[in-house]
TORVEX-512306 format. One record per atom (N, C-alpha, C, CB): atom name; x, y, z. Coordinates in Angstrom, 3 decimals. Last residue first. Glycine has a CB too. Layout:
N
CA, X, Y, Z
...
//
This chain:
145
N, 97.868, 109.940, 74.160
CA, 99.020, 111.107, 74.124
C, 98.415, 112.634, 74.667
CB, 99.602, 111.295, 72.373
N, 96.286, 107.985, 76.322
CA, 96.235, 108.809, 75.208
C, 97.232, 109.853, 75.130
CB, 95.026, 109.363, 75.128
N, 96.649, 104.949, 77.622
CA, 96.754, 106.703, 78.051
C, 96.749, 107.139, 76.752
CB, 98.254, 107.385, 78.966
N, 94.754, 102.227, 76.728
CA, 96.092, 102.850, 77.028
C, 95.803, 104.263, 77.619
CB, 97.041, 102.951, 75.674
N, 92.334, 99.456, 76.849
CA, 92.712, 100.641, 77.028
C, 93.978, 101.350, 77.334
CB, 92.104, 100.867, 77.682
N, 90.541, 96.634, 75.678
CA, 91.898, 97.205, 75.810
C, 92.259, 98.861, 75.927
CB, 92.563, 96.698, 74.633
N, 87.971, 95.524, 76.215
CA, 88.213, 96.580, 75.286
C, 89.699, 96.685, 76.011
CB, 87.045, 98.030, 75.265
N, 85.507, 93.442, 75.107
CA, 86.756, 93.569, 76.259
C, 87.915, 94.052, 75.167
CB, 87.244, 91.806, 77.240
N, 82.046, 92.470, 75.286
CA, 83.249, 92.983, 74.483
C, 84.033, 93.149, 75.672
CB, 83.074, 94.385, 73.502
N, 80.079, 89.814, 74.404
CA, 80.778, 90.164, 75.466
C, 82.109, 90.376, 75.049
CB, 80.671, 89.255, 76.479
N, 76.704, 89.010, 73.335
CA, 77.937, 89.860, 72.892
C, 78.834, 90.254, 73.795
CB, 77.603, 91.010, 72.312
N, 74.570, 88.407, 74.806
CA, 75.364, 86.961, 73.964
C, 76.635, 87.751, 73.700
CB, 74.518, 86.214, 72.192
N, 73.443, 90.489, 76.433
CA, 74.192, 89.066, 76.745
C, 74.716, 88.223, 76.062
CB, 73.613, 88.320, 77.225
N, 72.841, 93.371, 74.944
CA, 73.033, 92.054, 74.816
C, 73.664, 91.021, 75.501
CB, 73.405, 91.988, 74.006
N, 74.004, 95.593, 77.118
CA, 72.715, 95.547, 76.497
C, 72.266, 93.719, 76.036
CB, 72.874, 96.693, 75.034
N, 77.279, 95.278, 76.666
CA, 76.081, 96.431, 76.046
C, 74.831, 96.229, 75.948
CB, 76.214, 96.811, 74.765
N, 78.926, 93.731, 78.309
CA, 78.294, 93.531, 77.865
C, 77.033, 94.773, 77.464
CB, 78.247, 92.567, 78.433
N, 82.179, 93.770, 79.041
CA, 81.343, 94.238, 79.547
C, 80.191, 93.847, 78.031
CB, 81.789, 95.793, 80.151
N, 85.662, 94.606, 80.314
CA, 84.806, 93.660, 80.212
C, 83.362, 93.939, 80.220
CB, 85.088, 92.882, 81.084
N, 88.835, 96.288, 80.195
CA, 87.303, 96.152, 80.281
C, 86.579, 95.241, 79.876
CB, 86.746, 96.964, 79.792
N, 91.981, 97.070, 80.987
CA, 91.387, 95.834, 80.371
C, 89.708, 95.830, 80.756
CB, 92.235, 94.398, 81.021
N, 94.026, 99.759, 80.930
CA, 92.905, 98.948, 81.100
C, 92.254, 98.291, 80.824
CB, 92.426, 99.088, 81.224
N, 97.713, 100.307, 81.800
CA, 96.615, 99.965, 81.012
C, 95.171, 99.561, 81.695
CB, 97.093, 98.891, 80.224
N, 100.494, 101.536, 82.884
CA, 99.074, 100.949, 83.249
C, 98.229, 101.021, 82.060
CB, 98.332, 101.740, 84.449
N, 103.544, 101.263, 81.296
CA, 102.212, 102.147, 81.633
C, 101.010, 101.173, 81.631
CB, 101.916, 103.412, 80.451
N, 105.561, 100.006, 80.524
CA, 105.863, 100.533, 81.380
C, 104.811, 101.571, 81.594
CB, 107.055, 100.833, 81.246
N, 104.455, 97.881, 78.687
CA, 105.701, 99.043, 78.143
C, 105.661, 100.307, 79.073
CB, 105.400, 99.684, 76.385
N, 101.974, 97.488, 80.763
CA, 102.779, 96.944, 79.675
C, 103.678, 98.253, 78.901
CB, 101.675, 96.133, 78.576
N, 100.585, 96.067, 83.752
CA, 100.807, 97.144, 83.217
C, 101.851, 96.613, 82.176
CB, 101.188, 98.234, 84.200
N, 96.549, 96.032, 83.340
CA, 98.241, 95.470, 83.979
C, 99.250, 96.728, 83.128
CB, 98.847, 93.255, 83.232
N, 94.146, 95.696, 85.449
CA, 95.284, 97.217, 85.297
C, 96.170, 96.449, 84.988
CB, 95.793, 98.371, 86.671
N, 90.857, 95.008, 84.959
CA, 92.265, 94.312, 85.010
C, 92.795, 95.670, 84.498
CB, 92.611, 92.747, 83.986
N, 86.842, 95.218, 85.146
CA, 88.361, 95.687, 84.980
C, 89.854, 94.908, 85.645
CB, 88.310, 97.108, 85.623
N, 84.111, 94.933, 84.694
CA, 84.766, 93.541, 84.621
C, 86.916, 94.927, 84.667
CB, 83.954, 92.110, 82.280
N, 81.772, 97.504, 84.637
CA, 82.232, 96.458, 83.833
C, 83.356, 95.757, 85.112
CB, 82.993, 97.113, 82.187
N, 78.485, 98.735, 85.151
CA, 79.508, 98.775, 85.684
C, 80.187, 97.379, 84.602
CB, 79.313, 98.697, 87.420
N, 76.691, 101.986, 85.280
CA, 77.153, 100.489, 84.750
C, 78.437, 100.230, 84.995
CB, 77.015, 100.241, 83.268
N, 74.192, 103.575, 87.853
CA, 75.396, 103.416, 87.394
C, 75.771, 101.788, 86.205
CB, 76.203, 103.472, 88.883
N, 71.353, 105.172, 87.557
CA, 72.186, 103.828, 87.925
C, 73.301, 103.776, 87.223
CB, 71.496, 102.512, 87.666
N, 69.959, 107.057, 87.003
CA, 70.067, 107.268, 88.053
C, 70.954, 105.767, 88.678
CB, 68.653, 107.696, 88.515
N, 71.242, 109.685, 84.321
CA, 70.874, 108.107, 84.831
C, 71.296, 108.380, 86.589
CB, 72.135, 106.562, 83.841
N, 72.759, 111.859, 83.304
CA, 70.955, 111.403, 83.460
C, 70.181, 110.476, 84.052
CB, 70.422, 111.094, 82.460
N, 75.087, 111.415, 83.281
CA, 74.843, 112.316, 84.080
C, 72.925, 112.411, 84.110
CB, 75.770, 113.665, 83.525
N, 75.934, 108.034, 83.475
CA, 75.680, 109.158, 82.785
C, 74.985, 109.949, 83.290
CB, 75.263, 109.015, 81.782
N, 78.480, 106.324, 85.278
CA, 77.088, 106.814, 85.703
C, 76.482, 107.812, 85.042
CB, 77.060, 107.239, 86.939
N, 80.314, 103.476, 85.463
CA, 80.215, 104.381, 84.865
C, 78.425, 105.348, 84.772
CB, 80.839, 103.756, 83.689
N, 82.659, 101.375, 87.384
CA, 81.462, 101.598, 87.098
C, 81.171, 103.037, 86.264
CB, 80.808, 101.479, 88.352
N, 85.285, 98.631, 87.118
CA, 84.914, 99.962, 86.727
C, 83.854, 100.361, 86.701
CB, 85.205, 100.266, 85.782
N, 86.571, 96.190, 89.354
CA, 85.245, 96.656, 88.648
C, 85.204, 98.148, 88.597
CB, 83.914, 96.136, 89.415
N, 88.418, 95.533, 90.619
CA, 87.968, 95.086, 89.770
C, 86.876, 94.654, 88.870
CB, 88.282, 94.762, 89.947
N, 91.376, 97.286, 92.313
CA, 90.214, 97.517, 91.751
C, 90.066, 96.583, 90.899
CB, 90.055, 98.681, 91.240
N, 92.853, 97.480, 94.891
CA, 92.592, 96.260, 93.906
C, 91.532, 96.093, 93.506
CB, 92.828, 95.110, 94.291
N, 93.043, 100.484, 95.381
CA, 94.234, 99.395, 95.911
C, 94.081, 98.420, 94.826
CB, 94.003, 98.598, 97.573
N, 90.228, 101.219, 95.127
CA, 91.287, 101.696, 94.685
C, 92.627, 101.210, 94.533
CB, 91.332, 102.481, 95.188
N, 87.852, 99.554, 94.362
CA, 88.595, 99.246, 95.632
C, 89.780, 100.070, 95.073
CB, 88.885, 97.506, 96.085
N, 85.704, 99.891, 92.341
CA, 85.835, 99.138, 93.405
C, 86.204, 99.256, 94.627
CB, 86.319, 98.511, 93.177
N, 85.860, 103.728, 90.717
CA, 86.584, 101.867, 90.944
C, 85.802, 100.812, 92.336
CB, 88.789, 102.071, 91.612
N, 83.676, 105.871, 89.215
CA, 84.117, 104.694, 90.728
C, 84.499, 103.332, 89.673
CB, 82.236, 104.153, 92.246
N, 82.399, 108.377, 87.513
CA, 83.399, 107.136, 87.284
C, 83.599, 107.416, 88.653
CB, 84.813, 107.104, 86.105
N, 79.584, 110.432, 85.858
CA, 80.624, 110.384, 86.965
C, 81.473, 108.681, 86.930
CB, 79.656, 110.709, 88.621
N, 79.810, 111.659, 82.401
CA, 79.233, 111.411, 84.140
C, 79.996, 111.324, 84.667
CB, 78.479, 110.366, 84.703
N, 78.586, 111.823, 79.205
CA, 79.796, 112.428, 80.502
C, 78.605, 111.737, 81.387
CB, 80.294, 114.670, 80.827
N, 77.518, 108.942, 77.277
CA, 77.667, 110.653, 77.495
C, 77.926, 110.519, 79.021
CB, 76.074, 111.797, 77.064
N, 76.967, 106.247, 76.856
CA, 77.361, 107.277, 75.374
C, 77.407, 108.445, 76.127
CB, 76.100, 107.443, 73.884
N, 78.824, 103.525, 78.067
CA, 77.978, 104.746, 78.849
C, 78.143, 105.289, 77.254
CB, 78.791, 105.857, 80.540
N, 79.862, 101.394, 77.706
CA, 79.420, 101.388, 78.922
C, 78.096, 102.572, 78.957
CB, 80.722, 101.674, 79.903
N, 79.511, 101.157, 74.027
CA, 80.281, 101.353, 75.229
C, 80.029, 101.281, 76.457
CB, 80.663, 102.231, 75.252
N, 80.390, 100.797, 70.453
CA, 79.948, 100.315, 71.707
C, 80.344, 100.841, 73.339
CB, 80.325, 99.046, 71.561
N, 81.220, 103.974, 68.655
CA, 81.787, 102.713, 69.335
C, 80.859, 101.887, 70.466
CB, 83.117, 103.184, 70.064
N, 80.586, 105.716, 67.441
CA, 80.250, 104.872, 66.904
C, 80.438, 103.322, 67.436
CB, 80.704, 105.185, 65.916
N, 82.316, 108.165, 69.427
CA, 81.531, 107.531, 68.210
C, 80.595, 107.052, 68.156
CB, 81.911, 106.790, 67.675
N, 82.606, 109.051, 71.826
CA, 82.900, 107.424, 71.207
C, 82.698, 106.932, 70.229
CB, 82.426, 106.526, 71.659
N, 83.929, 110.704, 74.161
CA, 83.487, 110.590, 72.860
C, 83.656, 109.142, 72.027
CB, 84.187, 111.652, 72.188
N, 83.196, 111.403, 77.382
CA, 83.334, 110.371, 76.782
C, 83.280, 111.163, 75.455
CB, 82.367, 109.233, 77.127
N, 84.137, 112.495, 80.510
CA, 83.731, 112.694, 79.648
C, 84.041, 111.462, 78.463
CB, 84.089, 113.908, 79.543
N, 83.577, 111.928, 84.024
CA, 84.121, 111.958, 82.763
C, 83.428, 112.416, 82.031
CB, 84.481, 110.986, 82.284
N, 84.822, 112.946, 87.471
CA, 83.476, 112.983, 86.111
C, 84.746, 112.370, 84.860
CB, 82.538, 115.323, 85.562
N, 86.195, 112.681, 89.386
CA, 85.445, 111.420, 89.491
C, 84.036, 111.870, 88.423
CB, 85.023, 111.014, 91.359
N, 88.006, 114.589, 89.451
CA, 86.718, 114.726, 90.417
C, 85.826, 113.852, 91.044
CB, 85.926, 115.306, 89.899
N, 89.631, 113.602, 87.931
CA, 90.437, 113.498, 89.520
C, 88.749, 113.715, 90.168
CB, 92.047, 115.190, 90.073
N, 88.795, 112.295, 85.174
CA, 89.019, 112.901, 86.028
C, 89.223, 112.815, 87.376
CB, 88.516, 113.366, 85.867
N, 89.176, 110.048, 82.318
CA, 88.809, 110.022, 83.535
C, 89.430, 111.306, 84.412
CB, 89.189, 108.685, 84.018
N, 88.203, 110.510, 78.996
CA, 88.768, 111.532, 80.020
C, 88.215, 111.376, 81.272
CB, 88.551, 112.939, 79.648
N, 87.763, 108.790, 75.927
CA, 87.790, 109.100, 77.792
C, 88.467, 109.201, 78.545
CB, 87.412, 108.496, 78.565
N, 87.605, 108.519, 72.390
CA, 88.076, 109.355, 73.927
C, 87.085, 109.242, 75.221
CB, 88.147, 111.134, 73.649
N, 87.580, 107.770, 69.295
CA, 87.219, 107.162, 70.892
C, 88.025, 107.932, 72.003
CB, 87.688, 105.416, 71.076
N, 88.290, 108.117, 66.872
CA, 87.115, 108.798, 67.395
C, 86.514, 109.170, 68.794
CB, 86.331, 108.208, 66.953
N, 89.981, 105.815, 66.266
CA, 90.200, 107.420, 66.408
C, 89.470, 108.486, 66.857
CB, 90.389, 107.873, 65.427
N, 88.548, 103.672, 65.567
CA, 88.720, 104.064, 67.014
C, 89.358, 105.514, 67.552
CB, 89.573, 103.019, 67.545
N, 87.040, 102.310, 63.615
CA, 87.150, 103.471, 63.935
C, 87.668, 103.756, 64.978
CB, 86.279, 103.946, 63.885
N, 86.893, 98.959, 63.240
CA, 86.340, 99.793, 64.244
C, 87.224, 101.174, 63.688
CB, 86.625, 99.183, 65.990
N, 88.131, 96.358, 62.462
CA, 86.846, 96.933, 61.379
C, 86.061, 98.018, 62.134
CB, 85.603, 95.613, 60.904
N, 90.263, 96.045, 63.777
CA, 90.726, 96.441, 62.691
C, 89.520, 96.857, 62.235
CB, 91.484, 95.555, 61.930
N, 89.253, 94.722, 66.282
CA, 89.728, 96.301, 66.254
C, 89.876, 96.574, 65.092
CB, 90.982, 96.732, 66.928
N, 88.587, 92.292, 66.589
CA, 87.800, 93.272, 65.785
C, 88.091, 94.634, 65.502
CB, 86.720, 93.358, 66.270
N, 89.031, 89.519, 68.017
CA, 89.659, 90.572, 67.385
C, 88.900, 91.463, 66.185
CB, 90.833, 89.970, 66.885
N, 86.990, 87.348, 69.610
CA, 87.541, 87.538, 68.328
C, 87.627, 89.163, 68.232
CB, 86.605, 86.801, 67.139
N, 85.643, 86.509, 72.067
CA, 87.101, 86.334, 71.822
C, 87.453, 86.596, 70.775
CB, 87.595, 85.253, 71.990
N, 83.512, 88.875, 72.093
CA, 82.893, 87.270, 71.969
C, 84.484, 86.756, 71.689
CB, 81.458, 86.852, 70.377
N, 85.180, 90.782, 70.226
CA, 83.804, 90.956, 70.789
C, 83.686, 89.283, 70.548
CB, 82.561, 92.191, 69.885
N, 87.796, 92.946, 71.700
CA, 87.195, 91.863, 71.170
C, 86.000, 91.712, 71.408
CB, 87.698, 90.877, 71.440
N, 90.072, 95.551, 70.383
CA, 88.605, 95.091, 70.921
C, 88.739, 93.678, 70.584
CB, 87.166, 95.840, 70.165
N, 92.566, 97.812, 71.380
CA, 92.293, 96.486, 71.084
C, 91.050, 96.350, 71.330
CB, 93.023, 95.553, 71.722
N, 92.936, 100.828, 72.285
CA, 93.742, 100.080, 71.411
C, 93.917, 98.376, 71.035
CB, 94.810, 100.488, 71.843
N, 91.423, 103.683, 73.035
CA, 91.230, 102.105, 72.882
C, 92.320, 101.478, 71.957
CB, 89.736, 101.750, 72.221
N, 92.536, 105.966, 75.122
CA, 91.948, 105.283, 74.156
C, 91.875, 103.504, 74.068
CB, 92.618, 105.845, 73.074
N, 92.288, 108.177, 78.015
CA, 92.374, 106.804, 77.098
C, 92.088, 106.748, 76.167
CB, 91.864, 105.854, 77.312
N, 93.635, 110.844, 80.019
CA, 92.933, 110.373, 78.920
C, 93.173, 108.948, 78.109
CB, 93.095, 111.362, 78.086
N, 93.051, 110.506, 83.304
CA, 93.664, 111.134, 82.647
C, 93.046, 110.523, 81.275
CB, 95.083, 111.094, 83.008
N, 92.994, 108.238, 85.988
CA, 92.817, 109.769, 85.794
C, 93.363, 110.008, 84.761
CB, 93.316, 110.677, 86.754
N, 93.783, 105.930, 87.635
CA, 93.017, 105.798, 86.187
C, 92.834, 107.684, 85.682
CB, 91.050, 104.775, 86.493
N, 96.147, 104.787, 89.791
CA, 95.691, 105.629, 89.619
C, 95.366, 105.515, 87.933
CB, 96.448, 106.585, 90.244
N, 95.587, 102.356, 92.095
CA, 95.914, 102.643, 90.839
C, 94.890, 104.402, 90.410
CB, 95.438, 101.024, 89.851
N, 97.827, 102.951, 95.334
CA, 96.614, 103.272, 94.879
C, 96.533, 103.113, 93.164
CB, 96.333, 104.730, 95.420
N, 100.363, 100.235, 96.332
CA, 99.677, 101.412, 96.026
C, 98.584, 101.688, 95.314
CB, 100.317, 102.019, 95.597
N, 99.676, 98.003, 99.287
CA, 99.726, 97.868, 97.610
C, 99.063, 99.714, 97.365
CB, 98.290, 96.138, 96.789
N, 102.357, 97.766, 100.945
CA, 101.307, 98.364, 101.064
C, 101.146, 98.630, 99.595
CB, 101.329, 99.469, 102.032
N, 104.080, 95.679, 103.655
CA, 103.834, 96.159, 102.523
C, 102.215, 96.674, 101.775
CB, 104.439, 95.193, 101.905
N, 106.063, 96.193, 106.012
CA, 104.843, 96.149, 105.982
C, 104.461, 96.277, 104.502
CB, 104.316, 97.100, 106.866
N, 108.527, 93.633, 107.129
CA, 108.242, 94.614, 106.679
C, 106.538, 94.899, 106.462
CB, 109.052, 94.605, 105.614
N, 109.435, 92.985, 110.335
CA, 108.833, 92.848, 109.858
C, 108.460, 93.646, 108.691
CB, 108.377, 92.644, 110.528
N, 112.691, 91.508, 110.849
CA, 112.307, 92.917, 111.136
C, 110.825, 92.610, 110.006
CB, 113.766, 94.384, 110.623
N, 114.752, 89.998, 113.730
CA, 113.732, 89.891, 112.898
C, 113.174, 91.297, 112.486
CB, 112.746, 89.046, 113.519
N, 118.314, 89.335, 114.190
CA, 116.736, 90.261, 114.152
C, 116.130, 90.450, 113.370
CB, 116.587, 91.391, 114.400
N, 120.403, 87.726, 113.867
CA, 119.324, 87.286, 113.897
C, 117.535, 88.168, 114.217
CB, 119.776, 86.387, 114.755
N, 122.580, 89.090, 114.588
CA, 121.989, 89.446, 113.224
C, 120.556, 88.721, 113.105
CB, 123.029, 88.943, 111.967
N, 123.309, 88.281, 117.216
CA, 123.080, 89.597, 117.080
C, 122.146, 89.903, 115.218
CB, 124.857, 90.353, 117.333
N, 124.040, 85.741, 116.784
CA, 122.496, 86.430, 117.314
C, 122.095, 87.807, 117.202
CB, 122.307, 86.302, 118.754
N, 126.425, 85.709, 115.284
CA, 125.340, 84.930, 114.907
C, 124.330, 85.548, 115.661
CB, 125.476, 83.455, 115.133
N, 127.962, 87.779, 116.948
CA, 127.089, 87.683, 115.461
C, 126.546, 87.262, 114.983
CB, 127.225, 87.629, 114.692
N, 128.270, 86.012, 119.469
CA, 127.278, 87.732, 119.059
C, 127.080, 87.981, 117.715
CB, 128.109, 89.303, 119.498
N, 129.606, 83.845, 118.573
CA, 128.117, 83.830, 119.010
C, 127.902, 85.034, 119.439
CB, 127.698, 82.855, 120.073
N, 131.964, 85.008, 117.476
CA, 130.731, 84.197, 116.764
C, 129.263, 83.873, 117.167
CB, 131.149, 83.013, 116.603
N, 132.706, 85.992, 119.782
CA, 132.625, 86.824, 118.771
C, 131.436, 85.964, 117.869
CB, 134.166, 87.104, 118.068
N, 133.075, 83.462, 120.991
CA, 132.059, 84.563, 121.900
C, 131.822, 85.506, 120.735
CB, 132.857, 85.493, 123.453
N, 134.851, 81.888, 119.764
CA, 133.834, 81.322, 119.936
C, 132.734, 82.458, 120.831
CB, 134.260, 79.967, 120.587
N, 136.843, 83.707, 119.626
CA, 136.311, 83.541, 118.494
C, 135.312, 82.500, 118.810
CB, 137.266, 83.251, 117.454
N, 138.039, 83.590, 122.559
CA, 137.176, 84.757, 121.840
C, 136.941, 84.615, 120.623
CB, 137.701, 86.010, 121.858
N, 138.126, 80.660, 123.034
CA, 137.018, 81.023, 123.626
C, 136.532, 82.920, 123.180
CB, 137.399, 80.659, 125.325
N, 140.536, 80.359, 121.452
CA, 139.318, 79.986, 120.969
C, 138.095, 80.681, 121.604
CB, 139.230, 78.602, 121.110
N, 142.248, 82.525, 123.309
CA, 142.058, 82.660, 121.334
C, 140.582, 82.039, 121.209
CB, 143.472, 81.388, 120.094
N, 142.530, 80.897, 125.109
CA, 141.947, 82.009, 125.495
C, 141.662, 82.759, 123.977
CB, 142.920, 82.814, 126.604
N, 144.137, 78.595, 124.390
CA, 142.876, 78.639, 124.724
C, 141.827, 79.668, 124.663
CB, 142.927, 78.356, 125.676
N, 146.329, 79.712, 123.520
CA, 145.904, 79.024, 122.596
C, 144.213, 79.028, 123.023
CB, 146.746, 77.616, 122.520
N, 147.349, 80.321, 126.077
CA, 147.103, 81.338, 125.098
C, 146.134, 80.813, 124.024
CB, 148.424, 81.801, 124.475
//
């Protein structure tokens, strides 16, 4: 009796041990970032130094669209582009470069972009130079209420 005990807890154990041993591959799939909707600016630097405080930024709106136009108001503000056009990411998945195309121009500009995300909403981190090469601003972007 004694015997016939071990040999079914030694058969039970070896179907569960193999039996669980299935491999299952998962597939993982980085979702699309989605940039559509309205920003502002809520940090500048120009050249690593903090400047937002001597900027206006209340002024600053862009309205990325699903069409792939924007619109811009910027003031006074440095920027990629001063008037509406059209907006492309890179790579939708792992975008890291924003380009921006005013509806007059026949070339697009393009900046330096990072999505991270903070207090539980994507943000945009821009990189980009206006014209000047010595001046290299990187503009912090949120969703606009």
């Amino acid at each position: 009796m004694r015997k016939s005990q071990y040999f079914f807890v030694l058969i039970v154990t070896f179907f569960s041990v193999f039996s669980s041993c299935k491999t299952q591959k998962d597939v993982l799939v980085e979702p699309i970032k989605d940039f559509t909707g309205s920003w502002k600016i809520s940090k500048v630097l120009r050249n690593q130094e903090d400047i937002t405080q001597w900027l206006n930024l209340a002024d600053f709106k862009l309205e990325l669209k699903n069409d792939n136009s924007f619109t811009l108001t910027s003031g006074s503000i440095p920027f990629l582009e001063n008037t509406d056009g059209t907006w492309t990411v890179d790579d939708p998945a792992y975008p890291f470069h924003l380009s921006l195309q005013a509806k007059d121009s026949t070339s697009a500009k393009t900046a330096d972009l990072l999505a991270p995300v903070a207090k539980g909403s994507r943000n945009m981190v821009i990189t980009f130079s206006p014209g000047c090469n010595a001046n290299k601003y990187v503009y912090t972007l949120e969703h606009a209420p």
